[in-house]
N, CA, C and O of each residue as an XYZ file, in Angstrom:
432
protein
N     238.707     70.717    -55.615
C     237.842     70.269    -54.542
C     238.445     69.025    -53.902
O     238.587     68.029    -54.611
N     238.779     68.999    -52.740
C     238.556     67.997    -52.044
C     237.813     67.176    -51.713
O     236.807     67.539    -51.104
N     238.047     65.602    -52.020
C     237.399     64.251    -52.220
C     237.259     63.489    -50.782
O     236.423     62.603    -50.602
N     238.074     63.885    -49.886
C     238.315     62.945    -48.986
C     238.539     63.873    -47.418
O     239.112     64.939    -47.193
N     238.035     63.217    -46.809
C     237.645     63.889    -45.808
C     239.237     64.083    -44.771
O     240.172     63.314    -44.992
N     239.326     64.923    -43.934
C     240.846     64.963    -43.685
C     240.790     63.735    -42.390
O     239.788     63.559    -41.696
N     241.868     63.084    -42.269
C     241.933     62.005    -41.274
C     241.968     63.197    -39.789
O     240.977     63.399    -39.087
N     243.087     63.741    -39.609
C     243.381     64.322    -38.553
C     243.011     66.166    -38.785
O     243.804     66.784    -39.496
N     241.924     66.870    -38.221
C     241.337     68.033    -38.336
C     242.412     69.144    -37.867
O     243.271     68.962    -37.005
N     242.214     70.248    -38.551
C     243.169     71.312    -38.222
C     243.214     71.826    -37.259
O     242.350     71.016    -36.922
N     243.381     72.476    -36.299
C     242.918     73.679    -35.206
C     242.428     74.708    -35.566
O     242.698     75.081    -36.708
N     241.418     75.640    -34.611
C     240.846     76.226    -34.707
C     241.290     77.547    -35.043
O     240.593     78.417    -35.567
N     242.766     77.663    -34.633
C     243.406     78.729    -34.858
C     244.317     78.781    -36.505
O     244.661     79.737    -37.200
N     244.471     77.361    -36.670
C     244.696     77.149    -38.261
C     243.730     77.600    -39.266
O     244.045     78.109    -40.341
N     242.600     77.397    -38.879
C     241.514     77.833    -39.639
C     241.861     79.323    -39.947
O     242.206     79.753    -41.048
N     241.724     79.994    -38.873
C     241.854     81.321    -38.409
C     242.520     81.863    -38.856
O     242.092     83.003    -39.037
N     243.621     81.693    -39.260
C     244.616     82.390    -39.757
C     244.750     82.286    -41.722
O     245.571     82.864    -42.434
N     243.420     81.173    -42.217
C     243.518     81.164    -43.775
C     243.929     82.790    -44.154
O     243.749     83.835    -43.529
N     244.523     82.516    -45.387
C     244.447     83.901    -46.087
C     243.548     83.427    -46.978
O     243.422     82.279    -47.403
N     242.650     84.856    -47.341
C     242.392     84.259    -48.810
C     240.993     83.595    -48.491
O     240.642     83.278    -47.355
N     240.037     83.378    -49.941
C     238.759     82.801    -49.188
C     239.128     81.098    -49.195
O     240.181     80.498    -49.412
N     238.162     80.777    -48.956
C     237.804     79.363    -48.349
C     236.574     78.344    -47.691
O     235.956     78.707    -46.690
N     236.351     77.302    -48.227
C     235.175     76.737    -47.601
C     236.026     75.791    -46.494
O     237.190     75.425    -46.658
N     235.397     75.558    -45.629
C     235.469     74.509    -44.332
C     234.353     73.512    -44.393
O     233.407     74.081    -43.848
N     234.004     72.405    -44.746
C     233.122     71.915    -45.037
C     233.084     70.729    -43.722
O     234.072     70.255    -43.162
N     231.766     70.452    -43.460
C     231.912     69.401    -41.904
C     231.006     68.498    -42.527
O     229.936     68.860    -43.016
N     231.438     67.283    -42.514
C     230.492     66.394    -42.733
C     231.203     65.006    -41.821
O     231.834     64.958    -40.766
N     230.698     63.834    -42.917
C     230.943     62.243    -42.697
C     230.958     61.450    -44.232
O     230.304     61.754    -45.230
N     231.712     60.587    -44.095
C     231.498     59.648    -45.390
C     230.419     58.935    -45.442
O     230.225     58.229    -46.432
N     229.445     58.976    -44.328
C     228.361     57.337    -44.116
C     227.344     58.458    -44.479
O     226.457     57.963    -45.174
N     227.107     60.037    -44.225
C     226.381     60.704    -44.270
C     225.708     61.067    -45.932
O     226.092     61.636    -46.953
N     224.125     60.127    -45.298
C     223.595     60.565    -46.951
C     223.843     61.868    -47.790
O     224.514     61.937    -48.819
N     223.148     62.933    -47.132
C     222.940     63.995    -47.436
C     224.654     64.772    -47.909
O     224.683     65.789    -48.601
N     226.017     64.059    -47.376
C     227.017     64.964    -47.462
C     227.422     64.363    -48.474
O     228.236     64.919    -49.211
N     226.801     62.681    -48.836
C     227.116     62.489    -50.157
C     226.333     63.040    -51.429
O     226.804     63.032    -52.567
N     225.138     63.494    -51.102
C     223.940     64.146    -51.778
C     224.747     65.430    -52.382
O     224.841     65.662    -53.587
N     225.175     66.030    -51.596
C     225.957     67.425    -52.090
C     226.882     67.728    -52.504
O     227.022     68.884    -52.903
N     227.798     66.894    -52.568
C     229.010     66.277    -53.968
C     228.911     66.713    -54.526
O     229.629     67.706    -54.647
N     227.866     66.406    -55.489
C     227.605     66.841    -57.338
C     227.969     68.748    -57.139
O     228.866     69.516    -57.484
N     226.580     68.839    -56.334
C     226.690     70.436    -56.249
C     227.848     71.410    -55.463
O     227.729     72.610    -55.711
N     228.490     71.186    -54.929
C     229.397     71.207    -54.434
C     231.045     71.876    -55.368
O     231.665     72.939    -55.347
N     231.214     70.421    -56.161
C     232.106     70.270    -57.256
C     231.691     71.293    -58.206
O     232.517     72.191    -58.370
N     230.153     71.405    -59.149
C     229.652     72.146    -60.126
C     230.641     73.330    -59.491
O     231.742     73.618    -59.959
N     230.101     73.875    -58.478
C     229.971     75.280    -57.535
C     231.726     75.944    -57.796
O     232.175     77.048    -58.101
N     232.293     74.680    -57.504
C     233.932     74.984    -56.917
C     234.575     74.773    -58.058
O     235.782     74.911    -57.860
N     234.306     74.470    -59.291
C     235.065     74.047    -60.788
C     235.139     75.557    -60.860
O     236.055     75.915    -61.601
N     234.441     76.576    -60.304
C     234.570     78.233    -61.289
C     235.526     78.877    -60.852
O     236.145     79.770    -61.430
N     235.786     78.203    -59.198
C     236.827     78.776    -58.325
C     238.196     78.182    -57.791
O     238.657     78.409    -56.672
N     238.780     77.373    -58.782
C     239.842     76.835    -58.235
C     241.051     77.152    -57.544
O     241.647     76.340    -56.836
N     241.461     78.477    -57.771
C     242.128     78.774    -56.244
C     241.739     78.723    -54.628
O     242.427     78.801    -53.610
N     240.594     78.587    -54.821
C     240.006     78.335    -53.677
C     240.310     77.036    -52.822
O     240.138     75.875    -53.195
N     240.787     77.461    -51.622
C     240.992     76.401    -50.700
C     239.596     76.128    -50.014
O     238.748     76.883    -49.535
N     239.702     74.496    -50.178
C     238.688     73.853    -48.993
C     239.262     72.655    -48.740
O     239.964     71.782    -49.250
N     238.619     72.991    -47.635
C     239.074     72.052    -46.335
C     238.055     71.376    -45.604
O     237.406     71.824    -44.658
N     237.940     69.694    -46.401
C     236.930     69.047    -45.807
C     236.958     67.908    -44.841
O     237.461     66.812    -45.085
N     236.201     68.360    -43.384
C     236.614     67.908    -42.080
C     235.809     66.365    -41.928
O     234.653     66.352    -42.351
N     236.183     65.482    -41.533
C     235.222     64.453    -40.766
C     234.555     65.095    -39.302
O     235.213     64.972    -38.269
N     233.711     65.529    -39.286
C     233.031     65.570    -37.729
C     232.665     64.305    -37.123
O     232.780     63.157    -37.553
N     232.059     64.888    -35.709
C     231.670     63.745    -34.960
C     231.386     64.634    -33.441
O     231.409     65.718    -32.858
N     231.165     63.476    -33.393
C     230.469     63.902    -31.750
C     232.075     64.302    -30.859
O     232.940     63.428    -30.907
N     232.356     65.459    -30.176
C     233.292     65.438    -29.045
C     234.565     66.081    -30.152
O     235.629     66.312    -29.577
N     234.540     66.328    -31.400
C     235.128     67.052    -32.266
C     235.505     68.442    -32.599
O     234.924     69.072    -33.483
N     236.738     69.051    -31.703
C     236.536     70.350    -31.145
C     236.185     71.388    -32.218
O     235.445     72.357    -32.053
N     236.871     71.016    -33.421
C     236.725     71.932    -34.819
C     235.094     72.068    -35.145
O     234.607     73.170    -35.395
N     234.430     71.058    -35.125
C     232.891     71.596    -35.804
C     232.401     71.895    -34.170
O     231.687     72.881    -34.352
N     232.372     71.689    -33.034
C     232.127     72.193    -32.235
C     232.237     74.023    -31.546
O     231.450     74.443    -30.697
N     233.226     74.755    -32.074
C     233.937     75.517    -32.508
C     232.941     76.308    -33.082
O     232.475     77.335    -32.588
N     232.563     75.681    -34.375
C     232.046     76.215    -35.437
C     230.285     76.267    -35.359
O     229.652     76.817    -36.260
N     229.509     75.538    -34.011
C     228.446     75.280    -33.683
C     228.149     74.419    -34.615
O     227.059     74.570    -35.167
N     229.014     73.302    -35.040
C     227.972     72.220    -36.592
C     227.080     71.764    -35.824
O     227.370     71.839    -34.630
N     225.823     71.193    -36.140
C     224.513     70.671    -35.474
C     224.277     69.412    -36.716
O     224.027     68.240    -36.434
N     224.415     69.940    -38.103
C     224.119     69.101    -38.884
C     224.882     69.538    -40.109
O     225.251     70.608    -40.593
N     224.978     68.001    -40.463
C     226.175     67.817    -41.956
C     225.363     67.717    -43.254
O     224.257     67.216    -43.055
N     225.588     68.029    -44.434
C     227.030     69.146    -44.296
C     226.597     70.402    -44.009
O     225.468     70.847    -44.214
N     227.561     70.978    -43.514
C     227.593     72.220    -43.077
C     228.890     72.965    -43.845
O     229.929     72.345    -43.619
N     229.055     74.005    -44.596
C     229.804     74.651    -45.498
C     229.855     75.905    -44.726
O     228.868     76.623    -44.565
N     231.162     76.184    -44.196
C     231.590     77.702    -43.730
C     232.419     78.089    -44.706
O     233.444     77.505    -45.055
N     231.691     79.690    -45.419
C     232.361     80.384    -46.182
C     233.639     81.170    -45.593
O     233.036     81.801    -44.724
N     234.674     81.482    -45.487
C     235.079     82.238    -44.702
C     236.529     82.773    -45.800
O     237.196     82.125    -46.607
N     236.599     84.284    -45.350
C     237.507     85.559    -46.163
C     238.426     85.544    -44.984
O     238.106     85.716    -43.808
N     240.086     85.221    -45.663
C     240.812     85.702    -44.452
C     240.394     85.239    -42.922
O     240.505     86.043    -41.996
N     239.938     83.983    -42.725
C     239.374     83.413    -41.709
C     238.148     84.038    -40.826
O     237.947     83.823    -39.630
N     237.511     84.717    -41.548
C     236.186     85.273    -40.786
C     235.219     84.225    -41.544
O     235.346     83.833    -42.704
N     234.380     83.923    -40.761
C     233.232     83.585    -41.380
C     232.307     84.487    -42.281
O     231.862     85.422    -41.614
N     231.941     84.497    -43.408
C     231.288     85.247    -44.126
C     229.556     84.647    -44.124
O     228.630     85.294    -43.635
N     229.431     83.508    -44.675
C     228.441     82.795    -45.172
C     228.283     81.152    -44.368
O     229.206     80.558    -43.811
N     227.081     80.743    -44.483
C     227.317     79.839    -44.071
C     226.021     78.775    -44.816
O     224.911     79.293    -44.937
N     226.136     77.890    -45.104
C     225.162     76.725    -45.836
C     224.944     75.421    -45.202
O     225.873     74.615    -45.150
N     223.683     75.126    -44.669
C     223.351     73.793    -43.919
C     222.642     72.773    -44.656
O     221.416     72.885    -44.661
N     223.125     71.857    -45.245
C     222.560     70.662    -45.623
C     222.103     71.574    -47.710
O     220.975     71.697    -48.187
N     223.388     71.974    -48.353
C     222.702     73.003    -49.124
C     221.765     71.883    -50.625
O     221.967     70.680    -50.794
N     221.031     72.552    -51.271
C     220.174     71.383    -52.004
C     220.682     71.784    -53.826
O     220.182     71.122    -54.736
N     221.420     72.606    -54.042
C     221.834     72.767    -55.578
C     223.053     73.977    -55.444
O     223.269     74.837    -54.590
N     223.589     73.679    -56.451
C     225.094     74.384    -56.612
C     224.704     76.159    -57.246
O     225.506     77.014    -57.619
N     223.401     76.220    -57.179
C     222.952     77.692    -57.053
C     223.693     78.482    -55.891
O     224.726     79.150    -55.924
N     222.821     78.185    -54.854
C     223.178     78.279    -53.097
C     224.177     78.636    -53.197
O     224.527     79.787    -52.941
N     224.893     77.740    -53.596
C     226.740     77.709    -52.741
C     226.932     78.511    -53.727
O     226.505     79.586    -53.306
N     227.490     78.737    -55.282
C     227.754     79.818    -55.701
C     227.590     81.020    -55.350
O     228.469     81.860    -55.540
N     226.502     81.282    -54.814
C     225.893     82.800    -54.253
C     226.585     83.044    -52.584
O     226.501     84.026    -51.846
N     227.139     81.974    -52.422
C     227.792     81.816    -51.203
C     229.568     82.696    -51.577
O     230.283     83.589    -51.124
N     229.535     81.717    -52.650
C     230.829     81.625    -52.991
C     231.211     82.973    -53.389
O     232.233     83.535    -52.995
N     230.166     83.574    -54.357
C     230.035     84.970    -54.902
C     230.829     86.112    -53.807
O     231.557     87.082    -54.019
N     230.326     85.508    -52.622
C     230.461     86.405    -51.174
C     231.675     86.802    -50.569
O     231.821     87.842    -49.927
N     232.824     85.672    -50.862
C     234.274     85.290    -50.296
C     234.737     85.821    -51.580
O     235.276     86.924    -51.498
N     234.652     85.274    -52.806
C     235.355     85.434    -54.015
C     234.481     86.147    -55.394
O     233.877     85.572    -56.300
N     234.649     87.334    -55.190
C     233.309     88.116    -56.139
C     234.189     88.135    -57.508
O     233.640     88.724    -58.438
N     235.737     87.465    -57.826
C     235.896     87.796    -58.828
C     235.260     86.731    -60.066
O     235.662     86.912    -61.215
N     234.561     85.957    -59.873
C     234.140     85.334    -60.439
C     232.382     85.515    -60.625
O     231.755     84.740    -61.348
């Protein structure tokens, strides 16, 4: 899991082209709630460690979560081979996201 939010965001077409599943996660460091979901988050992603994620700083005028319609952080895009599969807004226990996760990566 990724700790730290990426300084400079990928393109939209980088996204696009993941192989393989993956979370895209949009948040902020000042953001209560994206620090709230840490714990669960980590629990969720310890089962799946090949799993790439990729966690963005948003913001206002930010073409990547714009892209992605973010409205509110965090916001967790599941996505297989760069499709969006699943998607989780503001999620409240590492239940959720597993059953998310289940979705992209059923071998677990």
């Amino acid at each position: 899991m990724n700790e730290v939010y990426a300084a400079i965001e990928p393109a939209r077409a980088e996204i696009d082209m993941l192989e393989g599943p993956a979370v895209v996660e949009f948040g902020s460091p000042s953001c209560g709630y994206c620090r709230a979901a840490q714990a669960p988050l980590a629990s969720a992603l310890a089962d799946h460690p090949h799993l790439r994620h990729v966690k963005i700083a948003d913001g206002s005028g930010k073409p990547l979560g714009r892209s992605f319609k973010v409205k509110l952080w965090p916001t967790l895009v599941f996505l297989s081979n760069g499709r969006e599969v699943a998607r989780l807004v503001r999620p409240g226990d590492a239940t959720e996201i597993r059953r998310a996760l289940a979705q992209i990566d059923p071998s677990k």
